[in-house]
N, C-alpha and C positions, 0 to 999 in steps of 0.2 A: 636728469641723471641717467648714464648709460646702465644699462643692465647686462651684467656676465653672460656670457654665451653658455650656451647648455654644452652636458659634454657630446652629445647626441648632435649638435652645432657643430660642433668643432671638428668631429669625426666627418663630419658631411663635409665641411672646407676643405678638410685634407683630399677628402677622394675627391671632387671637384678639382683640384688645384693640379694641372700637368705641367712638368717644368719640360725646359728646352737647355741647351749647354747654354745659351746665350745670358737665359734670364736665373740660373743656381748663380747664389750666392758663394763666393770664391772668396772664404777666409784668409788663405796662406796669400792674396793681395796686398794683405794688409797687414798681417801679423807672421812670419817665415814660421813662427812654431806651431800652427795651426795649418791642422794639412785635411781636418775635414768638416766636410757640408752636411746640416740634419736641419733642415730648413723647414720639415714637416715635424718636427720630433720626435721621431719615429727610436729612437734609442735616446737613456737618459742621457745629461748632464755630465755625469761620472764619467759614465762609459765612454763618452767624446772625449774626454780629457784623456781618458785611459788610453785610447787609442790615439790622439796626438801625441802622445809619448811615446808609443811604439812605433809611430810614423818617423818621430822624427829620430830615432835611434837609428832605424833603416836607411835615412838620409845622412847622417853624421858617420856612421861607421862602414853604411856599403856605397856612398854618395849615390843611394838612390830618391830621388824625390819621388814624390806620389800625392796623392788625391785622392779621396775617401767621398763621397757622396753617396749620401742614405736619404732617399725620397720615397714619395709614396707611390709617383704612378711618373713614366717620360712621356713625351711624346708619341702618341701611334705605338704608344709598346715596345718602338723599338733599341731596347738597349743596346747594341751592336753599336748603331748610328751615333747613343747619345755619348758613348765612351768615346767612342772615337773621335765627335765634336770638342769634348774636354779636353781632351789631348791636343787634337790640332791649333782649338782658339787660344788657350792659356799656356802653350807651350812646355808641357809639362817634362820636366827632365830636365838635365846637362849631360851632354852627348849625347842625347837619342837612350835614352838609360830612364827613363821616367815610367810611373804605373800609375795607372788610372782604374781604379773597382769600385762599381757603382750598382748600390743596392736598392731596386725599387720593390719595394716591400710590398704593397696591393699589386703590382703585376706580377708577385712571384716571378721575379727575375734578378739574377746575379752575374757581372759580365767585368773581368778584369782585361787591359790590357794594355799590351807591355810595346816601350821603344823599340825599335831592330836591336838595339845593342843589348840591347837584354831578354831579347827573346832566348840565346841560345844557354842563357840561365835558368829562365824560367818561362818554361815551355807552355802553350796553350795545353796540351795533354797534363802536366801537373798541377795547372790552376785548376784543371774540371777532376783532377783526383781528390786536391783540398778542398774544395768547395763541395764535392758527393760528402767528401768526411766530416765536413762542419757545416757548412751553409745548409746543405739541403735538410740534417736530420734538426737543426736549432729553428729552421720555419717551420718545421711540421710542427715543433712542438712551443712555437711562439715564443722563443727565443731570441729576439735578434740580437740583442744585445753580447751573448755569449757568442754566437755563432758567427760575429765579426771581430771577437778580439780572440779566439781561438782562429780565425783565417790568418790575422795580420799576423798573430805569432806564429803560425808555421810556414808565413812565407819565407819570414825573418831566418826563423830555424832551418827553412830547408835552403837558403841561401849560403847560410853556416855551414850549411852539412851537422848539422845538428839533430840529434830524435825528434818527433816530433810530439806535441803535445798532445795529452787526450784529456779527451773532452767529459769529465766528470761528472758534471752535473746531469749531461741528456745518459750518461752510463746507468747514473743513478736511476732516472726515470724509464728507461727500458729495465731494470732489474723491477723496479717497481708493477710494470705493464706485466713482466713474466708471472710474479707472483699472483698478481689478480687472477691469470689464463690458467694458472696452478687449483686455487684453490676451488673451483667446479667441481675437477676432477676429483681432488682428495671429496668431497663430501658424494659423487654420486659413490664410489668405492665405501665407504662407511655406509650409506644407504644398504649397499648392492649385499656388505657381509650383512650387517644387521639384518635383510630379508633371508639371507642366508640361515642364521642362528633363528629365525624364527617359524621361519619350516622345518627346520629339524628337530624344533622344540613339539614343534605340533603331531609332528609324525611317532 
């Protein structure tokens, strides 16, 4: 009888496990309404759903296809390389109009990247603007999940020419962080009058 792996096991496999473009798993091969890879599981169930439906809105409405792959660690680290193998092996796009953002979540690494024909939509300078805005504040706070369906909608949106979305929850938890760094202050100030009224009392 096999015995379940610990979760302490399983965490160990993932970081153990480097993929290559060659060897990620390439849903949209086999099914057109799946457009992303979580072969580590590194974001729920849901959330892959959620964002194959954002995927594929971007593909039906702006005929852009795309590629979503959330791993845990590439190759040598280098995500540069491994986007760019995605793109080339799998041909991603019609006309040269394809995006490829590939999140390897233990190398703290996020790297989109885009056809010629669609670079002068969407520039390398506005993917590293949305990604400062949602990628980087949703891993510090161990969020992936949020901080990739908040990316995919404001690519969506800024391809619209649309506002862009904000991100509520990490708002939340910085409002949260403020008020901790607050309440010090308020009690040395209470301290500081109370020693106040008690020397005056003494005097």
């Amino acid at each position: 009888k096999s015995v379940p792996a610990s979760m302490e096991q399983m965490t160990q496999a993932r970081e153990d496990k480097v993929w290559t473009a060659q060897s990620i798993p390439m849903p949209h091969l086999t099914d057109g309404r799946r457009y992303v890879s979580n072969p580590d599981g590194i974001v729920s169930d849901e959330t892959v759903r959620r964002l194959d439906a954002q995927l594929k809105q971007l593909d039906d409405s702006l005929g852009i296809e795309s590629v979503l792959v959330i791993v845990s660690r590439v190759e040598n680290g280098d995500i540069f390389r491994f986007a760019q193998d995605i793109f080339d092996i799998y041909k991603v796009g019609k006309n040269d109009r394809g995006l490829v953002m590939v999140l390897a979540y233990d190398d703290r690494k996020f790297r989109s990247h885009t056809g010629r024909s669609l670079e002068a939509d969407l520039t390398d300078a506005e993917c590293f603007r949305l990604q400062e805005r949602y990628l980087i504040p949703s891993m510090k706070a161990e969020m992936p999940d949020s901080g990739l369906i908040y990316y995919v909608e404001s690519v969506y949106n800024l391809l619209q020419g649309k506002e862009l979305p904000v991100m509520s929850e990490l708002r939340q938890t910085n409002s949260d962080d403020d008020e901790d760094a607050i309440l010090p202050s308020i009690y040395f100030f209470l301290l500081f009058v109370w020693m106040g009224i008690y020397m005056f009392a003494a005097r």
